[in-house]
VMD Tcl script that draws the C-alpha trace (Angstrom):
set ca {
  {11.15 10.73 -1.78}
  {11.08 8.44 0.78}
  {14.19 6.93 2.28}
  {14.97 2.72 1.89}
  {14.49 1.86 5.83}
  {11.48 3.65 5.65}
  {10.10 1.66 2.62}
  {11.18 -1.70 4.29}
  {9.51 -0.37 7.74}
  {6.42 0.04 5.60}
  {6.48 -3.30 3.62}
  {6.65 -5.04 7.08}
  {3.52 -2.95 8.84}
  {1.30 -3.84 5.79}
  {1.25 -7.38 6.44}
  {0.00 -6.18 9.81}
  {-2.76 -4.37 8.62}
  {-6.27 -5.03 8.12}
  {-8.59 -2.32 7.55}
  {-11.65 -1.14 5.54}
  {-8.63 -0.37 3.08}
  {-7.02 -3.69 2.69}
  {-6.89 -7.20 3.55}
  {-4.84 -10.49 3.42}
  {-6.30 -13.68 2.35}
  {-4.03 -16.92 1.87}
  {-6.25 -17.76 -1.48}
  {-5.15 -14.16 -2.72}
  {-1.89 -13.43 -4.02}
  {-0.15 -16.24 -1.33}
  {-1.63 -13.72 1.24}
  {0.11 -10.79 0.35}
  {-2.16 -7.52 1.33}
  {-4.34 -6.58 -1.48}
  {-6.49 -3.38 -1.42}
  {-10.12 -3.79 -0.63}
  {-12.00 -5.38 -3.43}
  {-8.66 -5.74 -6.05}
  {-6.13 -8.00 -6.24}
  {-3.95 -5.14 -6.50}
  {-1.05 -5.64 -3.98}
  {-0.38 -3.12 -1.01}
  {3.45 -3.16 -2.06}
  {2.39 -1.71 -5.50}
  {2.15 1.74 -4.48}
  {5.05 1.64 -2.81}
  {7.28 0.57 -5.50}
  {5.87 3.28 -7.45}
  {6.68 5.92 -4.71}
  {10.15 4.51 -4.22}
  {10.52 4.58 -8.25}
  {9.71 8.37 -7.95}
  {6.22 7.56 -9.05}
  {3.36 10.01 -8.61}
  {0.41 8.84 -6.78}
  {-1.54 9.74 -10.16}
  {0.59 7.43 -12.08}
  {-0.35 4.58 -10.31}
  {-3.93 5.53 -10.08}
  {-3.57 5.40 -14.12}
  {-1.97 1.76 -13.66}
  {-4.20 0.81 -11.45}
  {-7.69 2.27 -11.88}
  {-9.52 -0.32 -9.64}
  {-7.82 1.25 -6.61}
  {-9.41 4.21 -5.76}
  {-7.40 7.33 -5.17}
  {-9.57 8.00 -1.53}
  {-8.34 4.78 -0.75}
  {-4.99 4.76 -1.45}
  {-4.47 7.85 0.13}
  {-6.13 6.17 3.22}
  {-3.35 3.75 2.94}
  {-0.48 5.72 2.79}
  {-1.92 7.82 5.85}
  {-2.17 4.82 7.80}
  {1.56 4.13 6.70}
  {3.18 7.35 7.84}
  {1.34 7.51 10.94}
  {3.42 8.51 13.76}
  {1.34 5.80 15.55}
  {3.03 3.32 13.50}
  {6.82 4.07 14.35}
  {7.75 3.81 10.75}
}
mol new
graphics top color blue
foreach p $ca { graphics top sphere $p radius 0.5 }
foreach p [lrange $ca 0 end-1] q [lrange $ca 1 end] { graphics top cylinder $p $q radius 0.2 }
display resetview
């Protein structure tokens, strides 16, 4: 499970990120990151993995996310690149 700081650390670096993956948009969710094409927000699946969620469970909450895209996600989130 991942530890607090590290959550936090991650929460910050989304609104940082624009990719193929995800995006911010003012007229969407007050500009929160949403995954590509949903209004599903980044923070989502980490909540869920903080909860002690499965990846799969969230899939099942959130079936307009797609699970190659997620995972893309929390790559680019534990990315030693990232300093997180």
């Amino acid at each position: 499970m991942a530890h607090r700081h590290q959550i936090h650390d991650s929460r910050r670096f989304l609104y940082d990120l624009h990719t193929q993956d995800c995006y911010s948009n003012p007229g969407i969710l007050g500009g929160n990151p949403v995954f590509m094409g949903t209004r599903v927000p980044m923070k989502t699946v980490l909540d869920c993995i903080e909860a002690g969620d499965w990846l799969n469970e969230f899939l099942d909450h959130f079936p307009s996310v797609s699970r190659d895209r997620a995972i893309s996600v929390l790559a680019m989130i534990r990315s030693p690149h990232n300093n997180i």
